[in-house]
C-alpha positions in Angstrom: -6.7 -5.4 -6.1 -9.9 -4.3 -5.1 -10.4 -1.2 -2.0 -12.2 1.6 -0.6 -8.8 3.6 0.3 -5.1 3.9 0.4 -2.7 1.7 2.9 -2.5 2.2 6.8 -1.3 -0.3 8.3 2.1 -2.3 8.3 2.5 -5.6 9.2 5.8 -6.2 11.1 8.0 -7.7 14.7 7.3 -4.6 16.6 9.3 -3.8 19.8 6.3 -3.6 22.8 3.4 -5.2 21.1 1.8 -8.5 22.7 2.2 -10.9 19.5 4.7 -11.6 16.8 4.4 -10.2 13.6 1.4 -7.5 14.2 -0.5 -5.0 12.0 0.1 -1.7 13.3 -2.5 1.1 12.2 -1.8 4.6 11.9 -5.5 5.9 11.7 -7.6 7.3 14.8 -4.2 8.5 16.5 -2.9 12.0 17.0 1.0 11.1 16.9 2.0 8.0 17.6 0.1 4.9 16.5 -0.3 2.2 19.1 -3.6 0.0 17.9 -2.5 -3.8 17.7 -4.2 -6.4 15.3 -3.3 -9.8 14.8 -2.1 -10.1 11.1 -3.5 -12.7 9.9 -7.2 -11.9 11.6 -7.5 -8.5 10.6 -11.1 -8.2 12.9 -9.1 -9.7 15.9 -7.9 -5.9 17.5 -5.7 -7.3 20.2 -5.1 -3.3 22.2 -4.0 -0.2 22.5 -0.2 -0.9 23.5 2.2 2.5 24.3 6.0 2.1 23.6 5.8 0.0 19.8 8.7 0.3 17.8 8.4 -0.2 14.2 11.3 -2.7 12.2 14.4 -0.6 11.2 13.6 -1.4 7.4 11.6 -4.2 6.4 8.0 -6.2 7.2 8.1 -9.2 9.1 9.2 -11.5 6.1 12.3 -9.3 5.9 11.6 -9.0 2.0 9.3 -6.5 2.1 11.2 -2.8 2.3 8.9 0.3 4.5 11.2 2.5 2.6 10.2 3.3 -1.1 12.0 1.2 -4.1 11.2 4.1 -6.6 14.1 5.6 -7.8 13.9 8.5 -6.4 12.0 7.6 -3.4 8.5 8.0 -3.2 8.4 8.8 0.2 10.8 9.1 2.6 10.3 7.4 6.4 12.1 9.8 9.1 14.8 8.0 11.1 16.6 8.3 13.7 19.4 6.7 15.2 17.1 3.6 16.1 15.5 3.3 12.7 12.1 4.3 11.7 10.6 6.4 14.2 6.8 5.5 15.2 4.9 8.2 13.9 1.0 8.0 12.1 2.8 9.6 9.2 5.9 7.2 9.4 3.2 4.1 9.1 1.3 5.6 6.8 3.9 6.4 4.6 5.3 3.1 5.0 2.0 1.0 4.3 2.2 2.8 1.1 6.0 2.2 0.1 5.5 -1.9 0.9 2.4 -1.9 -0.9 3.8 0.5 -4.3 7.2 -2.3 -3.7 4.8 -5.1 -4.0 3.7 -4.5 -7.4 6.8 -3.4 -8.5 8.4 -6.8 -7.7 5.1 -8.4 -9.0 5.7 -6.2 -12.8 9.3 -6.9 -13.0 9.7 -10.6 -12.5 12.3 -12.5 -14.3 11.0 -14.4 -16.7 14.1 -16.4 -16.9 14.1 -16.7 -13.1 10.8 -16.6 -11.5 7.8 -16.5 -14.3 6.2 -13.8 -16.5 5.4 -10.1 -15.3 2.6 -9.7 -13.4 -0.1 -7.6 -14.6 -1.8 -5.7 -11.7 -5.9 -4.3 -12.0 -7.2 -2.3 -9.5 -10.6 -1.2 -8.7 -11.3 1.8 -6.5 -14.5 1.6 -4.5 -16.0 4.4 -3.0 -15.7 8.3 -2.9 -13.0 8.0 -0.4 -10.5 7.0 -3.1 -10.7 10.9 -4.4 -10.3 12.5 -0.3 -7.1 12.7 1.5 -6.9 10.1 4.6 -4.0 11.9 6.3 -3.9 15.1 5.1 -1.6 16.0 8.0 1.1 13.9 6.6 0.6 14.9 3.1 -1.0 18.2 2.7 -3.0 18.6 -0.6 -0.8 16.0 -2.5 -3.4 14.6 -5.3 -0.4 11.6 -5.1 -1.1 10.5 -2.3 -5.0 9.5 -3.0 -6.2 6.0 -3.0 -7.0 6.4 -6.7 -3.8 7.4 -7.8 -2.1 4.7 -5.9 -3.8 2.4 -6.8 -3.1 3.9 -10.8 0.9 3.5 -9.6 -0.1 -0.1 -8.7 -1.4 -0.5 -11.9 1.5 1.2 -13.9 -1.1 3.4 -16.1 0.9 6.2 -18.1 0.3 9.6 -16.6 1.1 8.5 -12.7 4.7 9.9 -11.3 6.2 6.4 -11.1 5.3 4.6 -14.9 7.8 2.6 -16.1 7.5 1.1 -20.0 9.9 -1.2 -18.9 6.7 -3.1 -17.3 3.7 -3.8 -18.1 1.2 -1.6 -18.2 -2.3 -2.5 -15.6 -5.9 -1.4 -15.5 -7.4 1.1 -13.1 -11.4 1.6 -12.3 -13.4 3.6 -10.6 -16.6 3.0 -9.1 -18.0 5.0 -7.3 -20.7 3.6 -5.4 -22.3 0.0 -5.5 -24.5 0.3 -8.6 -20.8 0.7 -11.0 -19.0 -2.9 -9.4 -20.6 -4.8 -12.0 -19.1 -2.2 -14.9 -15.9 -2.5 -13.3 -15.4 -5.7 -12.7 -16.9 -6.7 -16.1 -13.7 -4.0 -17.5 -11.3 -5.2 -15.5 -12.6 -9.4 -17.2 -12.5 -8.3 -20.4 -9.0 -7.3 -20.0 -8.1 -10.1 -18.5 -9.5 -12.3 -21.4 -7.8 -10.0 -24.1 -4.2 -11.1 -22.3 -4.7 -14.5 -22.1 -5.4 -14.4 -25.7 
């Protein structure tokens, strides 16, 4: 995986949006995200829509949980008696959790049922992976940066949510455009030594 931040958007069948599924965004809103994007053009921004309701629990494949897998929880999506309330932090904290569940899923597959683990390398681009997106949400929580998600994605030892049970990724850092070439030649060489 290869970015220049940390999740915030979901892609789900929200209640009051024009299309079916949607990416919802919670960036450039105060409270309540209502910014529409077609999910599978990510450029095609469809409107600003008021009244969206986000999925009680899962994406639009219904596979995909917006509450964490970790055990315990990463983060926790307020509810109410309706589901997930639509908040900026709700969606933000849930594009992290589907994205975190993904490569859990990926790193403990069933050999015997579905194929090998799955590896996952991640490179961070940009000093926005060290700043805090939504700081509202989050407060100073160094967890909740891009770069250490994206070490959770990767399963390094030292993040919160390492398990030796899987296998154990890559993480790099660069920082601007003159280190891609470093850190895509790192995250190659790795690849090569595995598939020796």
């Amino acid at each position: 995986m290869f970015t220049d931040g940390a999740p915030n958007c979901i892609v789900g069948n929200f209640g009051g949006a024009p299309v079916q599924p949607a990416s919802l965004y919670s960036l450039a809103v105060r409270t309540t995200p209502t910014w529409i994007y077609s999910f599978d053009q990510p450029d095609n921004f469809l409107g600003t829509y008021g009244g969206i309701t986000i999925p009680s629990n899962t994406d639009h494949t219904n596979t995909i949980n917006l509450q964490s897998d970790n055990n315990p929880r990463t983060r926790v999506l307020d509810t109410d008696s309706g589901g997930i309330i639509n908040t900026k932090c709700n969606v933000n904290k849930a594009a992290r959790n589907m994205l975190e569940n993904v490569a859990n899923a990926a790193r403990r597959e069933d050999p015997n049922v579905n194929g090998s683990p799955i590896n996952v390398f991640t490179i961070g681009f940009g000093l926005a992976m060290t700043t805090q997106e939504v700081s509202e949400c989050y407060g100073t929580d160094n967890k909740e940066l891009g770069a250490y998600i994206l070490r959770r994605l990767a399963n390094v030892p030292g993040v919160d949510t390492y398990n030796s049970d899987q296998p154990t990724g890559l993480y790099v850092q660069a920082d601007d455009a003159t280190e891609l070439d470093s850190a895509f030649e790192r995250v190659a060489n790795a690849i090569l030594r595995l598939s020796k």
